[in-house]
C-alpha positions in Angstrom: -73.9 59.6 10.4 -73.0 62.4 13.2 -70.6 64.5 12.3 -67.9 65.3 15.0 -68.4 68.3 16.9 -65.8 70.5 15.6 -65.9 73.1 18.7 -63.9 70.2 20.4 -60.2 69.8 20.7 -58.9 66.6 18.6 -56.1 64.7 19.2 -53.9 66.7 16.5 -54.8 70.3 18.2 -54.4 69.0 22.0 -50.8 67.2 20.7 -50.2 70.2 18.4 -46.3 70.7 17.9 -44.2 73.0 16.2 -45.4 73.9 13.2 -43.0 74.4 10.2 -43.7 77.8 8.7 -40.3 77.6 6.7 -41.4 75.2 4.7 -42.6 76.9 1.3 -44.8 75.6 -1.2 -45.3 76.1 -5.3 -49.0 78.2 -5.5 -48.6 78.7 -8.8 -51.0 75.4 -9.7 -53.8 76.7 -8.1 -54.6 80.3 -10.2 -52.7 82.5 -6.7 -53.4 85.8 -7.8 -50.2 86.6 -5.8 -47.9 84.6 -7.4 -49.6 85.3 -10.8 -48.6 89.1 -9.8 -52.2 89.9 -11.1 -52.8 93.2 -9.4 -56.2 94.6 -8.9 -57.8 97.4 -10.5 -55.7 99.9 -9.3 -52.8 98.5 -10.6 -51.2 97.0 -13.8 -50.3 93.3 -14.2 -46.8 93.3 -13.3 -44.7 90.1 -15.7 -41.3 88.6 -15.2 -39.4 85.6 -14.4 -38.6 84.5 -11.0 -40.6 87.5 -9.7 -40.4 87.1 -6.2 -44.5 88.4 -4.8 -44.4 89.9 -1.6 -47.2 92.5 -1.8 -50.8 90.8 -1.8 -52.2 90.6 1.6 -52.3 86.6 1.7 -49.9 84.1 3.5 -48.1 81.6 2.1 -48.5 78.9 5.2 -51.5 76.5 5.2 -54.3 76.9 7.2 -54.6 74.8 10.3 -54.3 71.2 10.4 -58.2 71.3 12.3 -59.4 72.9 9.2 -57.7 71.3 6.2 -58.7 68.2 7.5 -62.4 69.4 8.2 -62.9 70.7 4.3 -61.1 67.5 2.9 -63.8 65.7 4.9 -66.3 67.7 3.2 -64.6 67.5 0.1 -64.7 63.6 0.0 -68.3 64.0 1.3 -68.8 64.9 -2.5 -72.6 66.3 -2.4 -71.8 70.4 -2.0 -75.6 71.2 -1.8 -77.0 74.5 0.1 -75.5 74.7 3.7 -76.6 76.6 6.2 -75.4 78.8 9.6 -77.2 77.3 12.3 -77.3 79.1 16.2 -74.0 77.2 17.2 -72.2 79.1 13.9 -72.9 82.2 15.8 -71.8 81.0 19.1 -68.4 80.1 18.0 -68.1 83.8 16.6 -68.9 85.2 19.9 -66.8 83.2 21.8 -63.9 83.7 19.9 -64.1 87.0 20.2 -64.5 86.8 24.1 -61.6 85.4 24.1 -59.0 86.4 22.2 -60.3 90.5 22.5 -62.9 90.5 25.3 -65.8 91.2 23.5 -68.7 89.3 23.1 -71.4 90.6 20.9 -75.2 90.2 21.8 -75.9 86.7 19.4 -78.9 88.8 17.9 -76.6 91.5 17.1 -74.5 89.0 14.4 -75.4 88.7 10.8 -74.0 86.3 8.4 -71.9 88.2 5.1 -70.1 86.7 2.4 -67.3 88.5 2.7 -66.3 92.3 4.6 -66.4 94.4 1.1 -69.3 92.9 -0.4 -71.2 94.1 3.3 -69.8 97.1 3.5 -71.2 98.0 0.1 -74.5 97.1 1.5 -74.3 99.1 4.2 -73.3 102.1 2.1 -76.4 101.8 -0.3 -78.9 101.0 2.6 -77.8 103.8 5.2 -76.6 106.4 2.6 -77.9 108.1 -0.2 -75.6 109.3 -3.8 -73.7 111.9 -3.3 -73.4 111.1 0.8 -70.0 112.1 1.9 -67.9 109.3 3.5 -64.7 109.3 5.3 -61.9 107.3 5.1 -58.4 107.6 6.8 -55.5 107.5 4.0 -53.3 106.2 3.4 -56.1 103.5 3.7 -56.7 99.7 2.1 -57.6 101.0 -1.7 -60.7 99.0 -1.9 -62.6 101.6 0.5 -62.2 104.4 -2.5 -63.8 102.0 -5.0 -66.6 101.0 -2.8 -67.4 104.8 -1.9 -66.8 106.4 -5.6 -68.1 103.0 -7.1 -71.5 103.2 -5.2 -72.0 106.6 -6.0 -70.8 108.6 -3.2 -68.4 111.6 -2.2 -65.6 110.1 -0.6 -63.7 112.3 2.4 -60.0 111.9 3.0 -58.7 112.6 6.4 -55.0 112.6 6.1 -52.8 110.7 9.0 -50.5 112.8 10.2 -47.0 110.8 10.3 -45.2 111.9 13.8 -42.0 110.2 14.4 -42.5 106.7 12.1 -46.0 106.5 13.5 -49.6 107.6 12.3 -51.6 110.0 14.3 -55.0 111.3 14.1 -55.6 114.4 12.7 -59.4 115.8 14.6 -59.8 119.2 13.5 -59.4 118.2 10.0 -61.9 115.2 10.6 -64.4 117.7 12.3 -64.2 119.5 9.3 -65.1 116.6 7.2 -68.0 114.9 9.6 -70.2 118.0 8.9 -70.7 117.1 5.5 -70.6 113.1 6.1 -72.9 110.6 6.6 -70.3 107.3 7.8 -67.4 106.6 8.5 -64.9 103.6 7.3 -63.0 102.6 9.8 -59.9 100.7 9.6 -59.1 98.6 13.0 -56.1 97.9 13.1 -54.9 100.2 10.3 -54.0 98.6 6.7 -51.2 99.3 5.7 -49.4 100.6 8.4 -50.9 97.6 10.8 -51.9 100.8 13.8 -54.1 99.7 16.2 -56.2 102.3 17.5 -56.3 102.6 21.0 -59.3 103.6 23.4 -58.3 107.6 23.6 -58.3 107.9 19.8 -61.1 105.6 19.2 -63.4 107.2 22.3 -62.0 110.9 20.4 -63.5 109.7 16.6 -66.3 108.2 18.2 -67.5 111.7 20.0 -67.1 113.4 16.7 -69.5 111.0 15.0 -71.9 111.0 17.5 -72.0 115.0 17.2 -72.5 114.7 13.4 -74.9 111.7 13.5 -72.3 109.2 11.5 -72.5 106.0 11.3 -69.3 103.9 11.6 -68.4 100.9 9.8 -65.4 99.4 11.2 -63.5 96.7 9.3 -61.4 94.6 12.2 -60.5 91.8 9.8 -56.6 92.3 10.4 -57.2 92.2 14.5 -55.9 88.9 15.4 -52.5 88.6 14.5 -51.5 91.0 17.6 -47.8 91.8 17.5 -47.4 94.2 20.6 -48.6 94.8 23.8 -51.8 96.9 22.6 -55.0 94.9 22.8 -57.7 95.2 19.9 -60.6 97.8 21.1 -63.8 96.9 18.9 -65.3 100.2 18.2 -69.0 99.2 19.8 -67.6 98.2 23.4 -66.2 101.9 24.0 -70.3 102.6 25.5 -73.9 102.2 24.4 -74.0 105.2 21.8 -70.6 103.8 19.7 -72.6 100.6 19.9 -75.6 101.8 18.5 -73.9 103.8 15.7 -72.0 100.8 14.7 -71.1 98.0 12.2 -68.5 95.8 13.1 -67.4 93.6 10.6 -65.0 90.5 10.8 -63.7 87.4 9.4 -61.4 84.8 10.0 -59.8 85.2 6.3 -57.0 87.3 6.8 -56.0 85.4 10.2 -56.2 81.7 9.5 -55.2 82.5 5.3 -58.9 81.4 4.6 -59.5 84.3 1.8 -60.5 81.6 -0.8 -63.1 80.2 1.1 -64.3 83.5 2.7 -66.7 83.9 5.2 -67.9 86.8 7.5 -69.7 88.3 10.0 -71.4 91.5 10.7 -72.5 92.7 14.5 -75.1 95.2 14.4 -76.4 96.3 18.3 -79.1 98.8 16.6 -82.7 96.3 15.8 -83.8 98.6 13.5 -80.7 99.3 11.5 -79.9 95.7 11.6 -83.3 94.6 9.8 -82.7 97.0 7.2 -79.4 95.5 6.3 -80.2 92.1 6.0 -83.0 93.3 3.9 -80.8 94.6 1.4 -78.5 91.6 2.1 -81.1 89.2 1.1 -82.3 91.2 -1.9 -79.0 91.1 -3.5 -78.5 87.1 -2.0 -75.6 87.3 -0.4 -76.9 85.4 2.7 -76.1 81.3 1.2 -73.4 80.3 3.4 -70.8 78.8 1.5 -70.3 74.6 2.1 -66.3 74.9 2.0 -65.7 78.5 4.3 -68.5 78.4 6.6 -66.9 75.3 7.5 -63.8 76.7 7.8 -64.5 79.5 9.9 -66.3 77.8 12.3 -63.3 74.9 12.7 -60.7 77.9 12.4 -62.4 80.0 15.3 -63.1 76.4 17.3 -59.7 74.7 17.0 -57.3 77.6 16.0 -56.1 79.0 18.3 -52.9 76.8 18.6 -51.7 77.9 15.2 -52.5 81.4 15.8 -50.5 82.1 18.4 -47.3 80.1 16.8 -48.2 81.8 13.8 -48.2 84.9 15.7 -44.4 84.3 17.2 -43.3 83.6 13.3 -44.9 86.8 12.3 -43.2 88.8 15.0 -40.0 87.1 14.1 -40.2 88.1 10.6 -41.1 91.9 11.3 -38.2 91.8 13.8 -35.6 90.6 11.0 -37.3 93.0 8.3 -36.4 95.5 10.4 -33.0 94.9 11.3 -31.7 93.9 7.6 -33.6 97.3 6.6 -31.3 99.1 9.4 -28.1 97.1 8.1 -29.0 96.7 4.2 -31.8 98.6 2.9 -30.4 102.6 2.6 -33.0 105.1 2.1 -36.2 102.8 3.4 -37.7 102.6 7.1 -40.0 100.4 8.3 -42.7 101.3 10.1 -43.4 98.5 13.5 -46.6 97.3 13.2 -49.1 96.2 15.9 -51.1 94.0 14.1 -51.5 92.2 10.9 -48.5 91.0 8.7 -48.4 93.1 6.5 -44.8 96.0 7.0 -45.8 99.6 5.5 -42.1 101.0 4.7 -41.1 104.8 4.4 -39.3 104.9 0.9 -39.2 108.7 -0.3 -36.3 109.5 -0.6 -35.6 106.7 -2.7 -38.7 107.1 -4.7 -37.7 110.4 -5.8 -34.0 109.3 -6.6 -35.4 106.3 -8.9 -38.5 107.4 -10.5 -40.7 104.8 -8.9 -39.8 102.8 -5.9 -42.3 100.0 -6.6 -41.6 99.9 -10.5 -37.6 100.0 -9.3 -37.8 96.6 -7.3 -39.5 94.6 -10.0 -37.1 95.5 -12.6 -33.6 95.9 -10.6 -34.3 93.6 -7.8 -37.3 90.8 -9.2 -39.2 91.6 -6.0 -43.1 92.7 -6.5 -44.0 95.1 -3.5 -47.4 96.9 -3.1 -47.1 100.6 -4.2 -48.0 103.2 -1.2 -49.3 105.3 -3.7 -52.6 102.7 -4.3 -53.3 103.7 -1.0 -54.1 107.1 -1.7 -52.6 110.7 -0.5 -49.9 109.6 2.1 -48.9 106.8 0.2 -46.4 108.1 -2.1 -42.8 107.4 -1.8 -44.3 104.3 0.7 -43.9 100.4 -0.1 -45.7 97.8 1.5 -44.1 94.5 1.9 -46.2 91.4 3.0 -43.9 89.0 5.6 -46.6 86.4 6.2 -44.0 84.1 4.2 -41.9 81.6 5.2 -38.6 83.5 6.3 -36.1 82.2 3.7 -38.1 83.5 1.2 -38.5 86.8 2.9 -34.6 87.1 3.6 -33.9 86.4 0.0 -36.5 88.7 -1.2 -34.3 91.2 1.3 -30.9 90.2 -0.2 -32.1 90.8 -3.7 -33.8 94.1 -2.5 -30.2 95.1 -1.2 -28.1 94.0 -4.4 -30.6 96.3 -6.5 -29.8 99.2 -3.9 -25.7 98.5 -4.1 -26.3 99.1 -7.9 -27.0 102.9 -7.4 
């Protein structure tokens, strides 16, 4: 039997209506490492009762309708054999990109990936050698140290330079570092301070590179939840020479809440450079499309769009409260405005220093988990990162409860 063409609107997306991100649900059932509080390796297991977990950078909405009713299809099907990424997989990846950020990479240039970490280890032990220098931009997502310092090579911190509540690049100092590097991990938009980059500063790092002969992989996962006016530059449209120094990687996980049934893609303009990869992607067999999130992403990127941008409006909504109960309630903490992502990075020093441990303080005063700016290496301390991509009554009374703990003092 045919299946139906996913790439076309149903009924249910063409009639979509409001969508009810209030609503929460229990996701304790079903092993949620954020609501198990079961931090990763940087960080200890945090226990408690009632711990409220706003700190893991998952959402707490379901995916769209389109796709959760695409996988329970496939579910029903009940025969989960070997699956495969055929040329339309690859279409719908460039043309959701044309769309939503104006770029449409070459079809040959796209390379199917498991997942963004597991690729950007690849690329780091097919383009580099131990002992390589690579640079990162702290304070950065902590997985980049572990996949630098974990694969065997030097890893580079260039420092943000924090100007008025906002990050900033600092060149010279990056300079300084490219002349002993070989990449470049790039976050766009930043995580956690949800920055996105814009042409000047991107067109800046990209001359630098291509004076030192460094490669750049850019991770773009958080570009689609867009929460101000600035639009998402991919690193390989600034010209020809970022392009062919490039690795853009990209996956629908972080925007449709997909992480458990990842999926990803890799553009790589370079022929040569792109070979090599998949050759080192094949050799370790990270090719096998999984049945349930190949699926997904190509339903989510098809049919999403609707939820998106509602989910979009909710996100805004919640940054907009976060940062007017932190101006009313919250003493001693400002939050930064993100562009992007859902994900609020929030300036806590002062406090940090007054209590010892501003992350620690909130799980035991307030029964609120929060992500601890100092994972995120040198810029991080005395930072917090709180995760709003929840419904909002669980945000405010993760807020309230944040507030009460503060009245103690």
């Amino acid at each position: 039997m045919a299946c139906a063409d996913a790439s076309q609107p149903t009924v249910a997306e063409r009639n979509v209506g409001m969508i009810d991100f209030d609503r929460i649900y229990d996701r304790h059932q079903f092993g949620s490492v954020k609501w198990a509080n079961q931090w990763d390796e940087f960080s200890p297991r945090v226990e408690g009762e009632d711990l409220l977990s706003l700190w893991t950078a998952d959402m707490d909405f379901r995916a769209p309708e389109t796709v959760i009713a695409r996988l329970r299809e496939a579910a029903d099907h009940g025969i989960y054999g070997y699956t495969r990424r055929d040329p339309r997989h690859y279409e719908i990846v460039q043309s959701w990109f044309a769309r939503r950020h104006g770029w449409s990479p070459a079809l040959e240039s796209l390379l199917p990936a498991p997942a963004i970490m597991p690729s950007v280890a690849a690329m780091l032990r097919t383009f580099t050698k131990p002992g390589d220098g690579v640079i990162v931009q702290s304070p950065i997502y902590s997985p980049y140290f572990e996949v630098i310092q974990g694969n065997g090579r030097k890893l580079l911190v260039n420092r943000l330079r924090l100007q008025d509540n906002r990050y900033e690049l600092d060149l010279e100092n990056f300079a300084k570092l490219a002349a002993g590097a070989k990449a470049f991990l790039l976050c766009n938009p930043h995580n956690p301070a949800g920055k996105v980059w814009t042409r000047q500063e991107l067109t800046a790092l990209n001359d630098i590179c291509e004076r030192y002969g460094i490669l750049v992989i850019s991770d773009d996962i958080h570009c689609d939840i867009r929460l101000s006016d600035r639009p998402h530059i991919v690193f390989s449209s600034l010209s020809e020479d970022a392009a062919e120094k490039s690795f853009i990687c990209t996956a629908p996980t972080k925007t449709f809440n997909l992480a458990g049934v990842p999926s990803a893609t890799v553009s790589v303009a370079n022929k040569q450079r792109r070979e090599a990869l998949l050759a080192t992607m094949q050799a370790s067999f990270m090719v096998n499309a999984n049945f349930f999130g190949r699926l997904a992403l190509e339903v989510a990127y098809s049919t999403g769009a609707p939820w998106l941008d509602q989910l979009t409006r909710y996100i805004g909504g919640n940054v907009d409260f976060v940062l007017k109960f932190a101006e009313d309630r919250l003493p001693g903490i400002t939050p930064m405005r993100p562009d992007a992502s859902f994900l609020v990075w929030l300036d806590a020093r002062g406090l940090d220093r007054k209590v010892g441990g501003v992350q620690r303080f909130f799980v035991d005063r307030a029964g609120v988990n929060l992500y601890d700016g100092r994972v995120y290496g040198p810029g991080g301390e005395g930072f917090i990162r709180l995760n709003v991509g929840c419904p909002r009554p669980l945000l405010r009374r993760g807020l309230e409860r944040m507030s009460r703990a503060l009245e103690s003092l």
